[in-house]
N, C-alpha and C positions, 0 to 999 in steps of 0.2 A: 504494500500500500504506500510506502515510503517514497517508490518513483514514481506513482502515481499524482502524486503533490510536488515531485521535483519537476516531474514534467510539465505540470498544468503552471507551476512559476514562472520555468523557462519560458513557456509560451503565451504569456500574458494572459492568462486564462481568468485569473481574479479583475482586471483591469476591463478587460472584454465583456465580462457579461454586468461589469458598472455599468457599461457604456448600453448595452444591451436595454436593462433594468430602465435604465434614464431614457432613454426614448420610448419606451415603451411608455413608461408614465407621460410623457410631453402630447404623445399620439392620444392618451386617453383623457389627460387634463384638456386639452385642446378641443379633443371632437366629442364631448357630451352631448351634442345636440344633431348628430346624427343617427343616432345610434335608432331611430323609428322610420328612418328616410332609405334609398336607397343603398346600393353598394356603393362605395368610394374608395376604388382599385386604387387611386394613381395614392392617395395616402399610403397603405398596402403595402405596395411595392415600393414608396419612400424607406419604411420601416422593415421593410427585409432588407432594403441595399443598406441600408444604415448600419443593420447588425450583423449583417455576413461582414463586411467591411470593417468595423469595427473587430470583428473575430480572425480577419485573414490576418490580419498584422503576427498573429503566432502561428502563421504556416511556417515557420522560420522559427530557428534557435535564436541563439546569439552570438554562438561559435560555429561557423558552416562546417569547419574544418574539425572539429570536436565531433559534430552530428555525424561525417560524414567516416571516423575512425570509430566510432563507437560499435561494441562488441555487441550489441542488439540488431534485431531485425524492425529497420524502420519501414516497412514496407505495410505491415496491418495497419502500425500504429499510424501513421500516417492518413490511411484510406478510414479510420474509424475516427479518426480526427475531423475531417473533412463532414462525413455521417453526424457526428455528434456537432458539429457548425449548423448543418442545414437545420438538425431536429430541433435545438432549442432557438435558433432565429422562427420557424416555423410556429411550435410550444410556446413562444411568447407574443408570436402574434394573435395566436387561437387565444391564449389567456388574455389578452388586450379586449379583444372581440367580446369574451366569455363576460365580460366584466364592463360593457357600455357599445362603445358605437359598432354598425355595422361595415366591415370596411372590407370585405369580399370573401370569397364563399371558401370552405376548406380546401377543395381542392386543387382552387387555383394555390395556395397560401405552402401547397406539398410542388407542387409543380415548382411554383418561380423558388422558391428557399432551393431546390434540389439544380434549378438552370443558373442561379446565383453561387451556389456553392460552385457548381463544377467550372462558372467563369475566374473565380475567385481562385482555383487551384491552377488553370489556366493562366493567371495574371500571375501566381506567385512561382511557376516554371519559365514563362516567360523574361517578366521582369524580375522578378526577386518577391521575397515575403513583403518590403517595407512597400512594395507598389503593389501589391496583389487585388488592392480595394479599384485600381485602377480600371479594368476591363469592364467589372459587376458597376459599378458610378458612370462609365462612358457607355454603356447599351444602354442603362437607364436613361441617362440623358435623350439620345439620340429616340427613344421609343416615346417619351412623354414631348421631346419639343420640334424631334426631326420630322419632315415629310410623310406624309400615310404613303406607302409606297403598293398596288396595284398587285392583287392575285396574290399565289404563293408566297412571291417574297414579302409581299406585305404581312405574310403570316406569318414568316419567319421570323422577319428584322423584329416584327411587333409581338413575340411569343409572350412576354411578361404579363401584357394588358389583356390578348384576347381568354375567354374563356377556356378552358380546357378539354370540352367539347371538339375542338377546332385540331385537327388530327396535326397537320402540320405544325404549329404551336407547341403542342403537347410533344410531338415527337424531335422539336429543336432543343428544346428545354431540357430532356432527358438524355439526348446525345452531347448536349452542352459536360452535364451533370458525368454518362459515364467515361467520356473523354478528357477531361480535367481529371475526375478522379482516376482514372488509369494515370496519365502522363504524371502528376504530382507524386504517385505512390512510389510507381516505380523511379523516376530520375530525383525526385526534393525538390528544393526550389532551387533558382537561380540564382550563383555565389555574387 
């Protein structure tokens, strides 16, 4: 149980789900007064990129060179890392929900946490752990302020907002998700 606490240090793990906890509260202080109106995605998906984002920062040690001689297999730990990023960004948006406004349906909330994580592992192989928030913060953008883009790729580019129904969507999302999580398990992040 003892590296089980060294690791969760290493990785900012108590700092992260501060960060986690506080927006969550700000999402629910904030939108009391929706909570009998519609869905309101685009909040949602603010408050998933906010907390995979806040959580990518310890896809990274502190030591790359320490992580990468170490006599363990970072290969689960890693891919169970990533797993445990999406469930409780997810677990704390349902508890947000479960406790006042209405801000989108559950299964969109498993969808984008699980197409937000696998960008987030994608941004910390690419660029490194300290940019990992990068890629999950740049699709967000680009899907609430970019151009509606026509057919398929509309459905791609815009996987986050459309409903989960919507096969393309759903199936970007998820290749998002098992493609980050393969590449980050097996190479780390980027030294």
């Amino acid at each position: 149980m003892r590296w089980l606490l060294l690791y969760a240090y290493s990785r900012q793990v108590p700092t992260s789900a501060a960060a986690v906890t506080l927006v969550g509260l700000a999402v629910w202080a904030l939108d009391q007064d929706s909570g009998k109106g519609p869905a309101q995605v685009w909040i949602a998906l603010l408050f998933l990129t906010a907390s995979v984002a806040a959580a990518s920062i310890g896809l990274g040690g502190q030591d790359a060179a320490l992580d990468r001689t170490a006599a363990i297999r970072w290969m689960p730990r890693r891919a169970a890392h990533l797993l445990l990023i999406g469930a409780v960004a997810g677990a704390a948006l349902l508890a947000v929900q479960a406790a006042g406004p209405n801000l989108a349906p559950a299964a969109l909330v498993v969808r984008d946490s699980a197409g937000l994580v696998g960008l987030a592992a994608l941004g910390a192989v690419l660029c490194g752990a300290p940019f990992a928030w990068a890629l999950p913060t740049a699709w967000l953008g680009f899907t609430l302020l970019g151009p509606a883009l026509p057919g398929i790729a509309g459905e791609v580019a815009g996987w986050m907002i459309l409903l989960p129904a919507t096969t393309a969507s759903t199936a970007t999302a998820w290749a998002l998700f098992a493609t980050g999580t393969l590449l980050y398990a097996v190479a780390g992040p980027r030294r």
